[in-house]
C-alpha positions, 0 to 999 in steps of 0.5 A: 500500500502507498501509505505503509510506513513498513513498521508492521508493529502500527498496523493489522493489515496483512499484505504482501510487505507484511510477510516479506518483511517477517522472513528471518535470514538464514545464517550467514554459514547456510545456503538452503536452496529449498524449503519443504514443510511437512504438516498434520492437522493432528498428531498420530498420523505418522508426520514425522515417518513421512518427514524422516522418509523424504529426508532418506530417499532425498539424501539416497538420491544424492540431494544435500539434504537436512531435517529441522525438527520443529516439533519442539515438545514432541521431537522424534526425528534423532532417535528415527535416524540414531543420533543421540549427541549433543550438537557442537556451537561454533561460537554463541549464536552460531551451532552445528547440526548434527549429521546421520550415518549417511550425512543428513544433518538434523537440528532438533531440541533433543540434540541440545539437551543433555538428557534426551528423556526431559520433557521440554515445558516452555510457553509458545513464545520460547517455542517460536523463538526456539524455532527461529534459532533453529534456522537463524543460528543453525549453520545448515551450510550447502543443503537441496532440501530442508525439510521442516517436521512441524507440530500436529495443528495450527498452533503458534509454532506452525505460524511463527515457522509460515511467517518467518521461514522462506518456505517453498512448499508443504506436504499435508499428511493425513490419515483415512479417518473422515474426522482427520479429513476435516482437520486437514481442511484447517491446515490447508486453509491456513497455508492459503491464508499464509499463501504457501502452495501446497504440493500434495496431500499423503494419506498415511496408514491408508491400507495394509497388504496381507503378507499371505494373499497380497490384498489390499486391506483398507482397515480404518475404511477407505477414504475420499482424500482424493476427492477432497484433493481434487476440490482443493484444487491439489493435485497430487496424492500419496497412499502409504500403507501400514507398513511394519518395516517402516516402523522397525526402521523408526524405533531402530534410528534405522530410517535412512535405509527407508526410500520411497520414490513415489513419495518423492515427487511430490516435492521434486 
């Protein structure tokens, strides 16, 4: 607007100069050439496995790749890729992340505390802040794809990460209950509102197939993601099935040997 003073503090107007202005800098040490996010409406449908599944399949494609756990009270991603030390800092606001077996490096609230089992109680403003430390104070150095595993809902951490994080694309993961489809509903209405596109929809624990006969079993029923999609006007649509294996991996800090090609595209 002709009159914006550019002090976003005096007004609520939301408007593109608003949002720009929001951005946080990477950390001078970072070049991050790509940013994908990886949403839920709701915990428990598997957000941090399809996170920690791109990651792997990215980095056996040969992409530099990272992982941001910004599921602060909740971070799950070290353990999936069996790193369990305390990230280094090069100096007071600059630090290391962590690097898995096969060179994906992580940065999460479990690789600062010395004790991985202490429960994290911080109120959302610590949360926000901690979140823009992750990419502010982070030397990501040369990375392809940062994929951010974002807390379950639309609470202050997932708007602070849409406000102050250049992000280039979100995955919506989901799960084929129909109350979860009304849930997504909410999280994609507000990437519209932040105006981030978003890249697919992944439906999680959408079938099992039976080791003896191959056949498909759509045990939580089959879902209308699908069509959900199509009315959103989102194109693209993974169905991962309940996989036994996937789990082994997860609780074993195994998920680098996890790849899923398929899964891939939605962010290539």
């Amino acid at each position: 607007m002709a009159e914006c003073s550019h002090d976003c503090s005096s007004c609520g107007a939301d408007c593109p100069s608003r949002t720009a202005l929001q951005k946080e800098p990477q950390n001078a040490l970072s070049d991050v050439k790509r940013v994908i996010a990886v949403i839920s409406g709701k915990g428990g449908v598997g957000k941090s496995t399809v996170t920690a599944t791109l990651a792997a399949t990215a980095r056996r494609m040969e992409y530099k790749v990272g992982v941001l756990d910004a599921d602060i009270t909740g971070p799950s991603i070290p353990k999936m890729f069996g790193v369990h030390r305390i990230a280094d800092a090069m100096d007071e606001n600059t630090i290391l992340p962590v690097e898995s077996r096969s060179g994906i490096k992580l940065m999460s609230i479990n690789l600062l505390l010395e004790d991985e089992t202490e429960p994290v109680i911080w109120r959302g403003p610590i949360l926000a802040g901690t979140l823009k430390q992750f990419w502010t104070n982070v030397a990501w150095g040369d990375v392809d794809y940062l994929f951010v595993d974002m807390p379950p809902g639309t609470g202050d951490v997932v708007l602070t990460a849409f406000q102050s994080i250049p992000i280039d694309g979100l995955v919506v993961v989901t799960s084929p209950q129909e109350l979860v489809g009304m849930i997504v509903a909410k999280a994609t209405k507000m990437a519209e509102m932040m105006n981030i596109p978003i890249l697919g929809i992944v439906e999680n624990l959408s079938y099992f197939v039976c080791p003896d006969c191959g056949k498909k079993h759509y045990i939580f029923g089959k879902s209308d993601v699908s069509a959900y999609a199509a009315k959103a006007g989102i194109e693209v649509v993974a169905e991962l099935p309940v996989d036994p294996e996937t789990a082994r991996l997860a609780d074993e800090g195994m998920m680098e040997k996890a790849f899923n090609e398929e899964l891939f595209r939605i962010v290539e």
